[in-house]
N, C-alpha and C positions, 0 to 999 in steps of 0.2 A: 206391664202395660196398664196405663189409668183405663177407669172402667167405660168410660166412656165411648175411646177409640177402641173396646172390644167390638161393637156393632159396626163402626168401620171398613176395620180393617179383617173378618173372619178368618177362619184356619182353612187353610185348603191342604189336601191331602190330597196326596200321590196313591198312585195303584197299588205299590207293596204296601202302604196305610191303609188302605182301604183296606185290602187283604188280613193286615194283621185287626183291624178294627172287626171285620167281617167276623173271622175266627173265635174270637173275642165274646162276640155277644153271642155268636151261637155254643158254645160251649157254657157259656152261661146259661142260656137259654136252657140247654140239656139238663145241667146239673141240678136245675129248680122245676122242671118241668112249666118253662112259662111261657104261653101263647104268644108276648109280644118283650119285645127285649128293642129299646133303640137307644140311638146318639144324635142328641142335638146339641147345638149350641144356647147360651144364654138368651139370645135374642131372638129363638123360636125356630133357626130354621133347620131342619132336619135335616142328618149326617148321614147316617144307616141304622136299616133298621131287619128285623126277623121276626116277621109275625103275622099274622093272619088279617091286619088290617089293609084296606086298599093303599095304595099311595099317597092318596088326596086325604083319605082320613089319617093316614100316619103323618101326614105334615098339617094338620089340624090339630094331633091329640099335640105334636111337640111343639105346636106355639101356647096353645093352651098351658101344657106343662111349665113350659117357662114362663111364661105369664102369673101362674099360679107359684113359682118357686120363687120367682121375683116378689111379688108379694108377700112371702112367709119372711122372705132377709127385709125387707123392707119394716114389717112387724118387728121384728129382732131389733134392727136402728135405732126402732120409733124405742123401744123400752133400753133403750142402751147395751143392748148386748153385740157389741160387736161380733164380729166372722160369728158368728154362732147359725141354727140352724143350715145346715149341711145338707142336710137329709130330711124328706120331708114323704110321709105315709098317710094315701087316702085309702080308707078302708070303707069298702060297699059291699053289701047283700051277697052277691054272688064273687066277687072280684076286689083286687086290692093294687094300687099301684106306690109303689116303692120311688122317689127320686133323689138322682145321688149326685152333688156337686162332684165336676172331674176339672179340678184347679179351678180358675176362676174363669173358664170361656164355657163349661162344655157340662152336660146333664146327660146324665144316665136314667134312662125311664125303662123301671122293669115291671110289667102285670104279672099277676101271681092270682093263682084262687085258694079259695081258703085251707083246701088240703095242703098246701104248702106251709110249713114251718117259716114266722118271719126273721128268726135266728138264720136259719140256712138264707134266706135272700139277705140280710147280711153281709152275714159271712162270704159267702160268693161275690157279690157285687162291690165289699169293698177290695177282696181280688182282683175281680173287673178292674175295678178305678184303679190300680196300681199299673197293671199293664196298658190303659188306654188313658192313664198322665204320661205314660213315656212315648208313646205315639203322640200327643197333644203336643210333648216338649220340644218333640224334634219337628215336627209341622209349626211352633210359633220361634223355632231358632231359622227357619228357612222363610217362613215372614220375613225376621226379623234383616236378616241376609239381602233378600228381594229388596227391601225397603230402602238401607242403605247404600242399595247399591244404585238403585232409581235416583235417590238424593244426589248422589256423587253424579252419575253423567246430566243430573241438573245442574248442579256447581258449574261444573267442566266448563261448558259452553260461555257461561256469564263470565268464571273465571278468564276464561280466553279474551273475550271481548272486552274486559278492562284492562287486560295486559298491555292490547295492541293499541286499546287508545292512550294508554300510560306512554308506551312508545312512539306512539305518532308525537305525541306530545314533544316529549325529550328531542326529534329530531326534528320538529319543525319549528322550535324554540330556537334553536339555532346554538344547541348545546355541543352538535356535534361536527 
């Protein structure tokens, strides 16, 4: 899908995705010891999320995040480095967030504090990304499915309509 019609046309996910998405970040969560673990998409808006932030701040931090990942691929372009930067670590005082492209709609934002090894968030999270691209994959083939199939009962109706005029045609032509 051009990148464009990603902000479009978003992924929506079903309750057993959501479930496996859930599962997902919280076991990640466990395995790094991190306060805040979420799923957005590229165009800010928050998926799911596990962590001790409000709701209105966790859909604040994940427009900001993409806001700010967009700008580091944007840096990348600007020096010709195509698909490069992927992954993108801001490190603070007390805390450090980790962001992990998941295919090209979907960002992984993980907080870590400094007793966390940045190898192990990693390692984990490109785990994460393995199991929540194939959740991604099957929520943008069911887009994809949705979509076509909207197009088709658009066709349908026009299709009909120049049928019948083709035929009015033919028979009041005096063809028959």
């Amino acid at each position: 899908m051009e990148e464009g019609k990603l902000h479009n046309r978003p992924l929506h996910f079903d309750a057993t995705q959501r479930q496996q998405i859930d599962r997902c970040l919280l076991q990640l969560a466990d395995q790094i010891g991190s306060p805040l673990v979420m799923l957005a998409d590229v165009s800010g808006r928050l998926v799911l999320y596990r962590g001790r932030l409000s709701s209105s701040q966790s859909t604040g931090l994940a427009a900001l995040a993409a806001g700010g990942f967009a700008a580091g691929k944007e840096i990348g372009h600007f020096l010709g480095l195509k698909n490069s930067f992927q992954h993108q670590l801001l490190e603070g005082d007390l805390a450090n967030l980790y962001i992990l492209a998941i295919g090209p709609e979907l960002l992984l934002i993980v907080a870590f504090t400094r007793q966390t090894m940045l190898g192990m968030v990693r390692l984990f999270s490109q785990q994460a990304q393995h199991e929540l691209l194939a959740v991604a994959r099957e929520a943008a083939v069911e887009r994809e499915t949705a979509a076509h199939e909207a197009d088709a009962r658009q066709v349908e109706p026009e299709f009909s309509l120049e049928l019948n005029r083709q035929l009015d045609e033919l028979f009041t032509d005096g063809m028959f």
